[in-house]
Every structure is written in structure tokens, then in C-alpha cells.
C-alpha positions, 0 to 999 in steps of 0.5 A: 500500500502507497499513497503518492501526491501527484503533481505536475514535476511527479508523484511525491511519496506520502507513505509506502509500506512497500515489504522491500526496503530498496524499493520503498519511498520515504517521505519526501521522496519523489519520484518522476512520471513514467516515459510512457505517460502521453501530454494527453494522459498527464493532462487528464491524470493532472485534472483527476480524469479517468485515463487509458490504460498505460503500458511501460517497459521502463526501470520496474520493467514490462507493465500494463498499468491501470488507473481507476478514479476514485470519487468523493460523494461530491463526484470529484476524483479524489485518487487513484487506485494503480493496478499493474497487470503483471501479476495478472499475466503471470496468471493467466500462463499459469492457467495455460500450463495447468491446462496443458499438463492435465491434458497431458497426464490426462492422455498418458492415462488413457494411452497406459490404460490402452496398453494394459488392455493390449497385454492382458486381454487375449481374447478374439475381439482384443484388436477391435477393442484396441482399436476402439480405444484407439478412437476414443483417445484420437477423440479425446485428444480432438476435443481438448485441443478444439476446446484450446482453439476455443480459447485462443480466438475468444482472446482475438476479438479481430478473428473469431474462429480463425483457428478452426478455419485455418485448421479445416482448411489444413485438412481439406489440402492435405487429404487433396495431396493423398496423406493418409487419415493419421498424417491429416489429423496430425495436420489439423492439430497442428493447425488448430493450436498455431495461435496459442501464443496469442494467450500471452498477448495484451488486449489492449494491443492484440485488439486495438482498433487502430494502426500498431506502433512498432513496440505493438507490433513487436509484442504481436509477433512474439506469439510465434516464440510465446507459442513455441514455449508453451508447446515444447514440453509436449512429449506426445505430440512433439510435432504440434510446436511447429505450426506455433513456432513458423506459421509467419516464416517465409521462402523469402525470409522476410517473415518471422522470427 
């Protein structure tokens, strides 16, 4: 907790209860306004006006920071509460790889289970039986993995569905070039989680509704590496990191990374 006077020069500490003692103002202190503050922006923090969202990547490092006046009963801004959103996007990777580590301790259980039938069943019907399973797990894998897809274009408000566009399109090409049923359900997958690096991408810049500054852009084409690093560990299905990792390569080079 912290309370900072602000004025024109910067933000004057009152009091900070901050646990570490390096980075804990003392009164008197002060402490200047960050490089990413617009005129505009510090004209409205200055005139207790409700402000956009600011993203910084200064001394405290890469933060989205949001302003949210606080009213008297008179309905004048008296304060600000600042909440940074890195914690939130720590989270939210945080949820990714729970998602992405039941999925796989799910799918190991069903493969084991599958095998365990295969030795200790001897019966007539032992193949058919496997091969059910066999479905019942491509099924399962499906289903998780669409419901990922699910997840990705919700966060992309420009691209509702894209991924399962691209994915059935993937599909449709690959069984006109004759790949077998496997080769194209691996095609598919691979497809449907190409975008998965767009979860770790900031609303505010992956749905801007304007022109992309060069930082902005930057941020959107880390996707490809922010993908590859959730999909890495997938000892399963080793081959589904590609897509994430070089749908935005190109013959001539001049795509990325």
C-alpha cells in the first residue's frame, strides 16, 4: 500500500509500506512520471480524469498499468487506485500450463490404460477393442485441443474462429495431396493450436482498433516464440510446436522470427 501526491514535476511519496526496503519511498521522496505517460494522459491524470490504460517497459520493467478514479460523494476524483497487470499475466500462463499438463497426464492415462488392455486381454475381439480405444483417445485428444482453439480466438476479438478455419482448411489440402487419415489429423492439430501464443498477448494491443506502433507490433509477433514455449514440453505430440513456432516464416525470409 502507497499513497503518492501527484503533481505536475511527479508523484511525491506520502507513505509506502512497500515489504522491500530498496524499493520503498520515504517521505519526501519523489519520484518522476513514467516515459510512457502521453501530454494527453498527464493532462487528464493532472485534472483527476479517468485515463487509458498505460503500458511501460521502463526501470520496474514490462507493465500494463491501470488507473481507476476514485470519487468523493461530491463526484470529484479524489485518487487513484494503480493496478499493474503483471501479476495478472503471470496468471493467466499459469492457467495455460495447468491446462496443458492435465491434458497431458490426462492422455498418458488413457494411452497406459490402452496398453494394459493390449497385454492382458487375449481374447478374439482384443484388436477391435484396441482399436476402439484407439478412437476414443484420437477423440479425446480432438476435443481438448478444439476446446484450446476455443480459447485462443475468444482472446482475438479481430478473428473469431480463425483457428478452426485455418485448421479445416489444413485438412481439406492435405487429404487433396493423398496423406493418409493419421498424417491429416496430425495436420489439423497442428493447425488448430498455431495461435496459442496469442494467450500471452495484451488486449489492449492484440485488439486495438487502430494502426500498431512498432513496440505493438513487436509484442504481436512474439506469439510465434510465446507459442513455441508453451508447446515444447509436449512429449506426445512433439510435432504440434511447429505450426506455433513458423506459421509467419517465409521462402523469402522476410517473415518471422
Amino acid at each position: 500500500l502507497y499513497v503518492y501526491q501527484i503533481r505536475e514535476d511527479g508523484c511525491h511519496v506520502v507513505f509506502d509500506t512497500d515489504p522491500n526496503p530498496d524499493e520503498r519511498g520515504q517521505l519526501g521522496d519523489f519520484q518522476a512520471f513514467d516515459g510512457s505517460f502521453t501530454d494527453e494522459q498527464m493532462d487528464k491524470l493532472l485534472k483527476g480524469e479517468k485515463i487509458d490504460s498505460i503500458e511501460g517497459n521502463g526501470e520496474f520493467g514490462w507493465l500494463l498499468t491501470h488507473y481507476e478514479p476514485i470519487y468523493d460523494s461530491n463526484g470529484k476524483c479524489v485518487a487513484y487506485a494503480d493496478v499493474s497487470m503483471a501479476e495478472v499475466y503471470k496468471s493467466i500462463m499459469t492457467y495455460v500450463w495447468i491446462i496443458v499438463v492435465i491434458a497431458v497426464v490426462f492422455l498418458t492415462a488413457c494411452i497406459f490404460i490402452g496398453l494394459k488392455i493390449t497385454v492382458s486381454n487375449h481374447k478374439a475381439n482384443e484388436l477391435e477393442i484396441l482399436k476402439e480405444q484407439q478412437l476414443r483417445d484420437k477423440q479425446l485428444i480432438r476435443e481438448i485441443i478444439e476446446s484450446f482453439a476455443t480459447v485462443i480466438d475468444m482472446k482475438d476479438s479481430y478473428t473469431q474462429g480463425h483457428s478452426s478455419r485455418v485448421a479445416k482448411y489444413t485438412a481439406m489440402l492435405a487429404k487433396e495431396l493423398g496423406y493418409d487419415e493419421d498424417t491429416i489429423e496430425q495436420y489439423y492439430n497442428i493447425a488448430l493450436m498455431h495461435d496459442i501464443g496469442k494467450i500471452g498477448i495484451p488486449d489492449q494491443v492484440l485488439n486495438k482498433p487502430g494502426k500498431l506502433t512498432d513496440e505493438e507490433y513487436g509484442i504481436i509477433k512474439s506469439h510465434t516464440k510465446r507459442g513455441y514455449e508453451v508447446l515444447k514440453s509436449i512429449s506426445l505430440m512433439p510435432e504440434i510446436v511447429v505450426g506455433a513456432e513458423a506459421h509467419h516464416e517465409r521462402p523469402d525470409g522476410k517473415g518471422y522470427p
